[in-house]
C-alpha positions as CSV (number, residue, x, y, z in Angstrom):
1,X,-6.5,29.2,-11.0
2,X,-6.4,32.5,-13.0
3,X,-3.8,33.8,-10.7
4,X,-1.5,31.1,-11.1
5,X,-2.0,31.1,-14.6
6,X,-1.0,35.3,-14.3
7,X,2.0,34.1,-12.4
8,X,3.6,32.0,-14.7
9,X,3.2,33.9,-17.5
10,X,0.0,32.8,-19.4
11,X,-2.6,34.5,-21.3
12,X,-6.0,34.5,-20.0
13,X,-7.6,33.8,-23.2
14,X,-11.8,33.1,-22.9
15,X,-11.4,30.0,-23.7
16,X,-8.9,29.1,-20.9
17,X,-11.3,31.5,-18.8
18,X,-14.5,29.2,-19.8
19,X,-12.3,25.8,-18.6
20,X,-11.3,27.6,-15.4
21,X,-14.9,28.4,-14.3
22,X,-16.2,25.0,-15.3
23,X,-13.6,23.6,-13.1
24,X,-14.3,26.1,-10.7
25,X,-18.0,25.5,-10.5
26,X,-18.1,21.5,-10.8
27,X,-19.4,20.1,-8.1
28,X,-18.2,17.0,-9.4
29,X,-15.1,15.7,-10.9
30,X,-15.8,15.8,-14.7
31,X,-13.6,14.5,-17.2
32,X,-12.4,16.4,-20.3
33,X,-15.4,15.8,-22.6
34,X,-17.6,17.1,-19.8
35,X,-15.7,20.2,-19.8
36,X,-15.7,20.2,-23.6
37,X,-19.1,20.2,-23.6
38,X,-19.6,22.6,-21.3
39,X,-17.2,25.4,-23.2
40,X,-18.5,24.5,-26.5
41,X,-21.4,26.1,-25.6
42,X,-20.1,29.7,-25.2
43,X,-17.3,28.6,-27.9
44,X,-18.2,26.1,-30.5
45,X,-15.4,26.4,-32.7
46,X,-13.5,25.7,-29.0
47,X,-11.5,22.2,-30.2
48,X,-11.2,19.6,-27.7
49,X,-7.3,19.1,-27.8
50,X,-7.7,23.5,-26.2
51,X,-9.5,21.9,-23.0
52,X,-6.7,19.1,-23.5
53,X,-3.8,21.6,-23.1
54,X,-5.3,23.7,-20.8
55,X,-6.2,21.4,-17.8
56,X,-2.9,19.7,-18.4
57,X,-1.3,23.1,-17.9
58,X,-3.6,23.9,-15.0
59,X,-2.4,20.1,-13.8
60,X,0.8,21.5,-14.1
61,X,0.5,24.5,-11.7
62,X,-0.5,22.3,-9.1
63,X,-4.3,24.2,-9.9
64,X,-6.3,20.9,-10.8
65,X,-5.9,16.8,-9.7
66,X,-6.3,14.3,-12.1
67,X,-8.1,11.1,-10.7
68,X,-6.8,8.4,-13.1
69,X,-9.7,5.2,-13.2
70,X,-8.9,2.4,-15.9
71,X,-13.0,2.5,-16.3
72,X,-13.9,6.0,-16.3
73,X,-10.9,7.3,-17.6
74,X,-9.0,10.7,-16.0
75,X,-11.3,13.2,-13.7
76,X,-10.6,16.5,-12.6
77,X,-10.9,18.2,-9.3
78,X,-10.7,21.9,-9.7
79,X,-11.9,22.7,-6.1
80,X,-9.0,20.5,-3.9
81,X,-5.9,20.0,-6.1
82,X,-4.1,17.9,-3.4
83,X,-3.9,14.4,-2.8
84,X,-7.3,13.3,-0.7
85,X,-9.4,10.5,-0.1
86,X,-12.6,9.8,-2.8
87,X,-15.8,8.1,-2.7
88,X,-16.8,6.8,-6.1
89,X,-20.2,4.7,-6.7
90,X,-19.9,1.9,-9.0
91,X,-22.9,2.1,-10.7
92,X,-23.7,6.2,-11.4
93,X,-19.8,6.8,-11.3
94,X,-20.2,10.1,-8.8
95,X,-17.4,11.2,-6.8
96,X,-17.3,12.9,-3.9
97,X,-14.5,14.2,-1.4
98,X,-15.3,13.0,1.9
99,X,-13.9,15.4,5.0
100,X,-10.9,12.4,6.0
101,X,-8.3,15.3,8.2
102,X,-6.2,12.3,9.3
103,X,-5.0,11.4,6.5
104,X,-2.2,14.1,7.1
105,X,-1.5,12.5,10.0
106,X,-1.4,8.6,8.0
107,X,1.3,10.1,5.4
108,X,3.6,11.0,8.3
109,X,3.1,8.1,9.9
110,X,3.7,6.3,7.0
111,X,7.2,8.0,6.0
112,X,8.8,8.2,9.5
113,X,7.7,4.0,9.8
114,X,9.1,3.1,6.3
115,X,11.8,6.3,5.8
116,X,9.7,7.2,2.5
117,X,9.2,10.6,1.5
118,X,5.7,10.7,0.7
119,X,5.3,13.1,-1.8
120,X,1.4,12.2,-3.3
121,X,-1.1,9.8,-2.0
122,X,-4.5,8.7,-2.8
123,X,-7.0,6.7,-1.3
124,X,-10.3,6.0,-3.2
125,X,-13.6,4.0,-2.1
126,X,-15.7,2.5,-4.0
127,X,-19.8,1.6,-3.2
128,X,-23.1,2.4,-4.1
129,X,-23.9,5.8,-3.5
130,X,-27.6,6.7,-1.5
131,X,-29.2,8.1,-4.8
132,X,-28.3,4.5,-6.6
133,X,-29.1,2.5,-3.5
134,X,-33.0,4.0,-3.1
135,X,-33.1,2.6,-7.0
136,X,-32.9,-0.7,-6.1
């Protein structure tokens, strides 16, 4: 993420820096406020419209996906910014990124049956996750 950010002309200011690492180090998908929260920390007088602008300009470098859920509002994934599949429980609201390799192979088969060009995909399921499940 920092060497995209190099390339395309942008300062590595800390603050930017602190946003990268959370992103880098999530093992989650966290949403901006998580990050907020996170940066704040290290830099309280950080506001929250500097994580705003500097995921959407990671977004925008192609360095960070934004998972879009009417009832959790955007996510980011910092650690695979390409389309893939996602596993979300309903009740915690975790997400993970299962291993799914053929769904290379569904996009192609997709485009070449329907003459799309498939240029972004995204495949989510939904379920009670094992943590949530021994709770009942």
């Amino acid at each position: 993420m920092t060497d995209a950010l190099k390339r395309d002309g942008h300062r590595l200011t800390p603050q930017r820096l602190a946003v990268v690492a959370v992103l880098a180090e999530s093992k989650g998908h966290p949403s901006v406020e998580r990050i907020y929260e996170q940066v704040k920390k290290d830099f309280p007088t950080t506001s929250l419209a500097t994580i705003y602008k500097t995921v959407n300009l990671l977004k925008e470098l192609g360095q960070v996906l934004e998972l879009g859920f009417a009832d959790l509002g955007s996510r980011y994934d910092g650690h695979q910014p390409w389309p893939h599949s996602h596993v979300i429980c309903t009740r915690c609201r975790r997400i993970v990124d299962p291993a799914v390799p053929a769904m290379a192979d569904i996009s192609k088969r997709l485009a070449r049956e329907t003459g799309y060009v498939i240029n972004h995909h995204r495949l989510d399921f939904f379920g009670l996750c094992p943590a949530c499940r021994k709770r009942d």
